[in-house]
N, C-alpha and C positions, 0 to 999 in steps of 0.2 A: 707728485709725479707718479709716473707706471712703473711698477715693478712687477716680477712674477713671486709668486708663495702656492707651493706645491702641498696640498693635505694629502698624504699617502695613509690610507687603510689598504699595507699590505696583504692582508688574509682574504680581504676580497679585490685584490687589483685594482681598485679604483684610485685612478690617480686625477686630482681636484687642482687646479688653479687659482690662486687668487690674484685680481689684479687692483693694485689700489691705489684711489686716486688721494693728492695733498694739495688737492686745485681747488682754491678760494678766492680766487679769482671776482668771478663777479660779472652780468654782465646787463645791460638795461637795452629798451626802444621804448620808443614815443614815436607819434603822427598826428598831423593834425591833418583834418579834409576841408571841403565847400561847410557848409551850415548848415545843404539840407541833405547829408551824408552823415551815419554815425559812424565811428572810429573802432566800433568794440572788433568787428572780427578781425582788421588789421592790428589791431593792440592787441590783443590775444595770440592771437599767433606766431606774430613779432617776437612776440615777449617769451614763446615757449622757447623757440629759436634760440636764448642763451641759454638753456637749460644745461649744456654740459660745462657750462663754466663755473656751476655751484646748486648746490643740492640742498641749501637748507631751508632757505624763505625763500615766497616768491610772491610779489606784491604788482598790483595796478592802481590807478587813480584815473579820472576822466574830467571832464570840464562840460559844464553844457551852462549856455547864456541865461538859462532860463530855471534852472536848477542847481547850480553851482556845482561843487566837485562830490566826487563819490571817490570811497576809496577801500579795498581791501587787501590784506594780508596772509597768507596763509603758511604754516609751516608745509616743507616738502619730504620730512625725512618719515613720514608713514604714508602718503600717496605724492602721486606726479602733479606737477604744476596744471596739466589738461585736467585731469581728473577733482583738482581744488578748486577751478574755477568755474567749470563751464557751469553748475549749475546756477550759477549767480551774474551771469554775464546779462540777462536782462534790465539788472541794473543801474549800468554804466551806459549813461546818457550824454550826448552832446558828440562833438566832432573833434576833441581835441582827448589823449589820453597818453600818460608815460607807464612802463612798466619794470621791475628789474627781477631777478634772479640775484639770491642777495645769500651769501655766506656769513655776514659780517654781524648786519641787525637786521631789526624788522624796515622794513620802507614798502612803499614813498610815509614821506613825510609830512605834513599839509599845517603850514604855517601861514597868522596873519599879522602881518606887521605896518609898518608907516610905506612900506615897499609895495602895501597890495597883497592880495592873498595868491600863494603856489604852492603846487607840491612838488617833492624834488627826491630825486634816488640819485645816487653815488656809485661810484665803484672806487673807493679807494682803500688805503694803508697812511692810516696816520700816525706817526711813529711818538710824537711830544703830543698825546690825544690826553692825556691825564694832565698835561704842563696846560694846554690850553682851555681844560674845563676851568682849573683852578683859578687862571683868568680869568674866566668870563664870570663864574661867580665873586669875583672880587669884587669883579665890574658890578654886583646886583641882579646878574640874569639870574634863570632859574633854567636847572637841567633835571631832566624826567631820568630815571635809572632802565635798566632792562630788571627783569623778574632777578635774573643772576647779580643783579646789583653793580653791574660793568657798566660803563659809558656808553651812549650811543652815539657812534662816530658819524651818522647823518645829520643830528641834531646837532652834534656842533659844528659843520659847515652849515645848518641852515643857520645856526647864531651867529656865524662868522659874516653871512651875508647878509643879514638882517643889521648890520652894526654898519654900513655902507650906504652913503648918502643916494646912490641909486643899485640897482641889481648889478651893473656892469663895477663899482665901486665894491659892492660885498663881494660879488666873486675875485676880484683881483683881493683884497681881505684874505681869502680862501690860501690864493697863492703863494702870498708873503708870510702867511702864519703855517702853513703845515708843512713839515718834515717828513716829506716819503712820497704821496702821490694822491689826486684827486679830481675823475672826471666826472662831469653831471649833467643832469637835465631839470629843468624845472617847466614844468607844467602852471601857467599863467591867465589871468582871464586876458590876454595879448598875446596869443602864440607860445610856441613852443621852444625853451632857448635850452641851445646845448653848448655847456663850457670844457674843453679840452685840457686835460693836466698839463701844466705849464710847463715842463718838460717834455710831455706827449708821451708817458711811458705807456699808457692804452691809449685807445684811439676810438674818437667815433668818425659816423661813416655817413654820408648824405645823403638819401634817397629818394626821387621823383616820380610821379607818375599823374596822368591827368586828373586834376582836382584832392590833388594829397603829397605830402612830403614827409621823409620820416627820418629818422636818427636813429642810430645804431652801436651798439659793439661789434657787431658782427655782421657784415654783409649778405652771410647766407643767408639772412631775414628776406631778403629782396626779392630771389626770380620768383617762388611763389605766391607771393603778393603782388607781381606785377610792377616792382619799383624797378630802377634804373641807378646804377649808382651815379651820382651826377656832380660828388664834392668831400673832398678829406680833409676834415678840422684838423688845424694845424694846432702843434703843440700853444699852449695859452690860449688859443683862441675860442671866442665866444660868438656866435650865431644867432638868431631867431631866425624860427621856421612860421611862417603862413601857408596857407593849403598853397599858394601858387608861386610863392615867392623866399628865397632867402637873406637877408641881410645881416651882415656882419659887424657887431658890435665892439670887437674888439680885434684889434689886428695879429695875427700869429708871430711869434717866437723866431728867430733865425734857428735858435740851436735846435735841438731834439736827441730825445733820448728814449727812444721805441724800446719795448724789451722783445728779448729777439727769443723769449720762449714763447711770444703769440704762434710764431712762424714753425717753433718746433714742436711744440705741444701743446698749449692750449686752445690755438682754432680750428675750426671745424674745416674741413676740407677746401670748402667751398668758398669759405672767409678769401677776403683781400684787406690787406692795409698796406696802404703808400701805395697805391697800384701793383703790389706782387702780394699775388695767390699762395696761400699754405700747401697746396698739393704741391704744383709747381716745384716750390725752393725743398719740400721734400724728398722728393722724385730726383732734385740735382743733386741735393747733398749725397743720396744713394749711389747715384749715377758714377759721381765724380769717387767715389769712397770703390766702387766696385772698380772700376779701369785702373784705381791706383793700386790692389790690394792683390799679393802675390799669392796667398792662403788659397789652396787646394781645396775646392768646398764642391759638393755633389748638389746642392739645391742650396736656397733663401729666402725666408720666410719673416713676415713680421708679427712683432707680439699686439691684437687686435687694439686698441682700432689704431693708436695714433707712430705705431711703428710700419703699419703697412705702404705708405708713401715711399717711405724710404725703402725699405725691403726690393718693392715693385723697380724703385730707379738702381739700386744694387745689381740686383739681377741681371738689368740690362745692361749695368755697366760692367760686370764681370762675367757676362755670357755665361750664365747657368739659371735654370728653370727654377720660376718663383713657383712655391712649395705652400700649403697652406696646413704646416705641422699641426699646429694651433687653430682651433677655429673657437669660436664666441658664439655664445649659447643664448641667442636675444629674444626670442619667441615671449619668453615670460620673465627672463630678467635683464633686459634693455640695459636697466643700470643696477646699483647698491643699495641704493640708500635706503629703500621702502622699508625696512621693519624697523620698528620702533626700537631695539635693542641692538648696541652696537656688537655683543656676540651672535647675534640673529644676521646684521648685516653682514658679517665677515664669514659668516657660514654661506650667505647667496653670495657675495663675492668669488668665494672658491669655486661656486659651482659654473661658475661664467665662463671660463674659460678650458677648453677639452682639447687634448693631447689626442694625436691620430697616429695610433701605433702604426698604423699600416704605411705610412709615408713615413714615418721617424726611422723604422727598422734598416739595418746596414747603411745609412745613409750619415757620411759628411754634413752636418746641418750647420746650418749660419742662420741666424735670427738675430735683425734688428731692432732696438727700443729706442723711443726718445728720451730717456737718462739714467743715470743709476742713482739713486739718491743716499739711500745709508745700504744697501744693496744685503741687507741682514739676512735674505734666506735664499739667496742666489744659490750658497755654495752646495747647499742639498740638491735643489733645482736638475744643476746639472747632474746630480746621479741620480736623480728620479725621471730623466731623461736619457738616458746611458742604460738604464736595467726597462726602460721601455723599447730599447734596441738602437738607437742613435750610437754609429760608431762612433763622431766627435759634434761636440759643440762649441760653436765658436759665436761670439758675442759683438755686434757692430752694434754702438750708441750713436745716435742721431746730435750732441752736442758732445762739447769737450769736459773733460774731469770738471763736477763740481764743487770748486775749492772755498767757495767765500759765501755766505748765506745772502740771501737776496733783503736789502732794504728799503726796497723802491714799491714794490706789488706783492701782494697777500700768496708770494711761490710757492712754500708747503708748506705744511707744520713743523718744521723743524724749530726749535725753539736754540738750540746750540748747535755750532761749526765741529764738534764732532761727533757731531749725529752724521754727518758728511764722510761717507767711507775714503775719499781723494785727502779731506784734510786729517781724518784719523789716518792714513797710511803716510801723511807726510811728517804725521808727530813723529812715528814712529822710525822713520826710516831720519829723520834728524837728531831722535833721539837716542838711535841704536838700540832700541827699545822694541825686536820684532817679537809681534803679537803672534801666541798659536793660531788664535781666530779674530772674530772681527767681532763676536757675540755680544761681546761684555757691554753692559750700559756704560753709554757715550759718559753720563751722571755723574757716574763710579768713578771716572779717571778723571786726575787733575791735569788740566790743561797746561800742556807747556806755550808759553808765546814765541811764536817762531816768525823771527823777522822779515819784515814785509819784503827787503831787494831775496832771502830763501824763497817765498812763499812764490813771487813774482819768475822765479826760476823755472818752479814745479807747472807755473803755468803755460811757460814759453814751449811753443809746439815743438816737438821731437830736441828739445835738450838733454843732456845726460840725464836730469834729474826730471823731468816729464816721462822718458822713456820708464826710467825708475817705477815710479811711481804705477803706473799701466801693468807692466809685469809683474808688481806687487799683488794689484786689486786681483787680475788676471788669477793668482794662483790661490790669492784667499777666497775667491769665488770657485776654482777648480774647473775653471776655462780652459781651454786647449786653445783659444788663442780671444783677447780682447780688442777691439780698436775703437777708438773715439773721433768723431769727424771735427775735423780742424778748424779752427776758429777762425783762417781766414778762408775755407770753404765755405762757411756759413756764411759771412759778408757776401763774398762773389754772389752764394746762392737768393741770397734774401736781394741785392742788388739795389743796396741805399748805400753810402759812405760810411763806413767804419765810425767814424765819429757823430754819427746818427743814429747807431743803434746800441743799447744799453746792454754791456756783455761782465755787466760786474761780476756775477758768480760764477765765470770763467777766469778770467781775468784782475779782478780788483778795481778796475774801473769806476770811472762814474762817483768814484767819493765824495768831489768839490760839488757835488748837484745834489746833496740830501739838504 
């Protein structure tokens, strides 16, 4: 998730932002055209198109009748996905190709079995991935390692579906064997099929345009390519795409369980899933958070890029001029990840984001983010905002306290629930146990188990013990006032049924679906 991290070299007044992302996310396209169409500049593109959903690999593969598949890989964390490929895009021949942006392992994958040969990218989180190697090698398959000697979790959905008497057999295989989440595409000498997580916790996206069809994580792929969105896989469901045509392989899911951090943080502006737009339901939850919020605020600004929706709908709803304290420094650092050493990338990270004294100074400031995650260097933040001239700083998050780690999709790195500043201040305040700071490694402390109908309390909107908790974070952060947007604002605003959208690390939800 986004937080802020302020490097102050006081002697020369330089005050440095960091903003950092724990989106591993992941995100793929594929297209297929006519025959005497190549695919490469639509796949190419497509494919840059997920690039803010993960930064580490970024892989294509192609298909041509007459050449069979082609396929490369490249790592992304010392140059950009454009920059890895284009020189090789000569390449990639024929009219059909998938691509992804991959945090997890390397892909596509390019397997040949009694099924026919394909290649195939993922986006998932497989939680029994070590239960289900163990299997398959019991079975007599054989699994290739990564260099680090971990498992490739695309390789064992390709085995998953390779053990199924046809493709639509292995991908359901897929469904009933994995715990947590898994959508795909496989690139085929027969068209292009994309299979949807059987719960539909990510989404793909159908796209048209004369003599081409494409699939997606992300619809922003679409107006500049000239597609059309024209069909939303529904959770479990499975598709094939022809240049001219789609047919549906397997019929969709009643339930669904979308996660509702596409809508607050991980898509791109422009993105749509279920037919509601990311700008959109951020703009409302703003809207709706500003006309309800009595806080005396002089401007509203958001932290770049993925608090500014909200900020902008704030603004209007609390009639005060959206502010642009913060601005993002993109000319030469776009994103992070580019150098090779992760103290190298946390030193461009700082530099990205630049504090504008001239708008901060005497000013009531309100700045919104889409979450707090362990919120570890907030509380300096605001006094490095305060001695920049900000009379007050006041804090609106774009979701509710996050209390319960996510099981479903690759949400951050957190590896423990009190790495989670909501669920360490709920130890604490259960345990009479208050903490000077928040500092201390999550590691260090032994965890108390605090009962699920407690925990369920801290999450109920405005309960004594929610309210609690908020004034807590509030004053370990050194906030002049905190608010979190409400969980059932988030419904209204995303505007699917409650019971469609996956709100477990709000809530606790969603147990009975791992």
């Amino acid at each position: 998730m986004l937080f802020l991290l302020f490097f102050v070299n006081f002697a020369h007044r330089k005050f440095i932002f960091q903003h950092i992302h724990h989106n591993t996310m992941g995100g793929f396209f594929g297209t297929i055209t006519t025959k005497q169409r190549k695919c490469v500049a639509d796949l190419f593109y497509g494919t840059d198109y997920q690039s803010h959903l993960g930064t580490r690999r970024g892989g294509l593969a192609s298909y041509s009748e007459g050449e069979g598949f082609f396929r490369s890989i490249h790592s992304l964390e010392n140059s950009y996905f454009r920059t890895s490929f284009e020189d090789e895009l000569s390449k990639f021949k024929g009219n059909a190709g998938i691509g992804v942006i991959s945090d997890t392992d390397a892909q596509p994958l390019l397997m040949n079995s009694h099924l026919g040969r394909f290649a195939l990218v993922t986006v998932a989180k497989i939680n029994n991935l070590e239960e289900i190697a163990d299997q398959l090698l019991a079975e007599g398959m054989h699994l290739a390692e990564f260099s680090s000697g971990k498992i490739n979790p695309t390789e064992v959905v390709g085995l998953l579906i390779i053990k199924g008497k046809n493709i639509v057999d292995g991908i359901e295989n897929v469904y009933k064997t994995v715990k947590g989440s898994c959508s795909m595409l496989l690139l085929t000498e027969d068209g292009i099929i994309a299979a949807r997580d059987f719960w539909g916790r990510t989404p793909i996206v159908i796209g048209k345009k004369e003599g081409a069809m494409a699939a997606t994580s992300e619809s922003t792929a679409f107006p500049n390519l000239g597609y059309e969105t024209s069909y939303y896989v529904g959770p479990g469901e499975i598709v094939r795409l022809h240049e001219d045509k789609m047919e549906i392989l397997r019929a969709a899911e009643k339930k669904m369980q979308i996660c509702s951090f596409l809508w607050i943080y991980y898509g791109f502006p422009t993105s749509c899933y279920e037919g509601q737009n990311v700008e959109a339901m951020r703009f409302e939850c703003g809207r709706v958070m500003g006309e309800e919020d009595e806080t005396e605020v002089d401007q509203a600004g958001g932290i770049p890029d993925s608090g500014i929706g909200m900020a902008v709908g704030y603004a209007a709803g609390h009639k005060v001029p959206y502010t642009r304290a913060i601005s993002k420094y993109t000319p030469t650092w776009p994103r992070s990840f580019m150098p090779s050493s992760q103290e190298t990338r946390n030193l461009v990270a700082k530099m990205k984001l630049i504090p504008n004294k001239a708008i901060l100074e005497g000013k009531r400031c309100l700045f919104c983010d889409d979450s707090i995650v362990r919120g570890t260097q907030l509380r300096e933040n605001t006094k490095v905002l305060k001695e920049l001239g900000a009379k007050e700083v006041h804090m609106r998050i774009a979701c509710p306290p996050l209390i319960y780690g996510c099981q479903f999709v690759n949400f951050s790195a957190s590896k423990n629930e009190l790495e989670l500043i909501a669920r360490r201040v709920i130890m604490d305040l259960e345990t009479g146990n208050e903490k000077a700071t928040m500092l201390a490694d999550a590691h260090s402390t032994k965890e108390v188990v605090i009962p699920e109908e407690r925990l369920k309390a801290y999450a109920t909107t405005d309960s004594p013990e929610y309210k609690a908790m908020v004034a807590e974070i509030a004053r370990r952060l050194n906030l002049d006032t905190l608010k979190f947007t409400k969980l059932e604002t988030i419904v209204n605003a995303i505007g699917l049924e409650k019971c469609q959208i996956c709100t477990h690390c709000f809530d606790g939800s969603s147990k009975h679906t791992l």
